[in-house]
C-alpha positions in Angstrom: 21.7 -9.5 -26.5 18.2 -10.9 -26.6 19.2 -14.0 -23.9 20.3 -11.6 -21.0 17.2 -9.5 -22.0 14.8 -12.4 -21.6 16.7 -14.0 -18.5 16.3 -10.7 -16.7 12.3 -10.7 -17.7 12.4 -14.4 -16.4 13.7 -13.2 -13.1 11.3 -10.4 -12.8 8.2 -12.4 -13.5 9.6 -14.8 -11.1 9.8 -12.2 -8.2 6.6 -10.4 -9.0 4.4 -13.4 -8.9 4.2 -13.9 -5.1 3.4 -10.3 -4.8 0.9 -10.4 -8.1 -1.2 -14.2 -6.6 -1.2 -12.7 -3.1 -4.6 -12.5 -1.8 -5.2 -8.6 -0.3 -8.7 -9.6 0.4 -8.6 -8.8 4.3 -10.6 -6.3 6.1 -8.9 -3.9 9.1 -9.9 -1.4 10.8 -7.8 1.7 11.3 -7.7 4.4 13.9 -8.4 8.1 13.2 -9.5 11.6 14.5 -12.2 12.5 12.3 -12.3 15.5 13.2 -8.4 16.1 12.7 -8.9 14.8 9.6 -10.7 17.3 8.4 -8.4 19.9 8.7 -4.9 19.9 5.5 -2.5 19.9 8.9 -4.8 17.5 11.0 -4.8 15.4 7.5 -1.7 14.9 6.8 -1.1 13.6 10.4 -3.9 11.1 10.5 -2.4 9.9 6.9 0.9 9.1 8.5 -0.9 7.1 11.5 -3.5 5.1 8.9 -0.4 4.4 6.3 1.6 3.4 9.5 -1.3 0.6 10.3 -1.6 -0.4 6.8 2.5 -1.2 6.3 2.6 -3.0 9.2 -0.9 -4.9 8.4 0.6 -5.6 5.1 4.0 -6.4 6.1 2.5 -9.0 8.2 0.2 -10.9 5.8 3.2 -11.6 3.2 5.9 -12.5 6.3 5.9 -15.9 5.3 7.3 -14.6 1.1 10.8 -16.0 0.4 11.1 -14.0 -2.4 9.1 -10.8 -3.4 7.9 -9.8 -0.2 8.9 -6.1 -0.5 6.7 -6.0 -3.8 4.0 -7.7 -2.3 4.0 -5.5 0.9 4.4 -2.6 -1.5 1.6 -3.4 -3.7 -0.8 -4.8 -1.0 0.4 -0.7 1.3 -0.7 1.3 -2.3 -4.1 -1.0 -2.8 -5.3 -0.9 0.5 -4.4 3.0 0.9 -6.4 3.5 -2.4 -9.3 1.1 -0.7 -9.0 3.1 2.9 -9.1 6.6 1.7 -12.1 5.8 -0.6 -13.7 4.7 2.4 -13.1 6.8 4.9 -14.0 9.6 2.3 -12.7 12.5 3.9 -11.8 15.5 1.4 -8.7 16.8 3.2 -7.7 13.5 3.4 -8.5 12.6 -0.1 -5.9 15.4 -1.2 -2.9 14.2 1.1 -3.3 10.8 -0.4 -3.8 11.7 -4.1 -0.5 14.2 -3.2 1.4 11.4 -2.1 0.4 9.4 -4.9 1.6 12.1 -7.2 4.9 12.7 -6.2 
């Protein structure tokens, strides 16, 4: 019992480490109405557009990942949505994203 338990944590480890050493220390600059962002319906749309830069920015600085490159891209999309939304400091905003985040 314990040997497929610890072979499976061995795999795990093994596929998250990519994603855990890779470096999401890059700045980008994303595209948004302000002023639609303002707004819960404008917000919600301008989400969609900034999350849609940030996958594909992310997705592109772990292409090169044999293995784990869906964590990384995953964890790299939910750290720099955190860092973005922060930023941007938008209250509307702020709520779709802490929304999304919930559920």
């Amino acid at each position: 019992m314990k040997r497929p338990l610890i072979a499976a944590a061995l795999v795990a480890a093994f596929l998250a480490a990519p994603a855990l050493a890779a470096s999401n220390d890059f700045e980008m600059a994303v595209t948004f109405d302000r002023a639609n962002a303002e707004t819960p319906e404008g917000a919600s749309v301008e989400y969609r557009k900034i999350r849609a830069e940030v996958v594909e920015r992310c997705a592109a600085e772990h292409a090169n990942f044999q293995v784990g490159q869906d964590l990384a891209t995953t964890l790299c999309t939910a750290q720099t949505m955190n860092k973005a939304i922060s930023a941007i400091n938008i209250p509307a905003l702020t709520e779709v994203h802490a929304a999304r985040m919930a559920g």
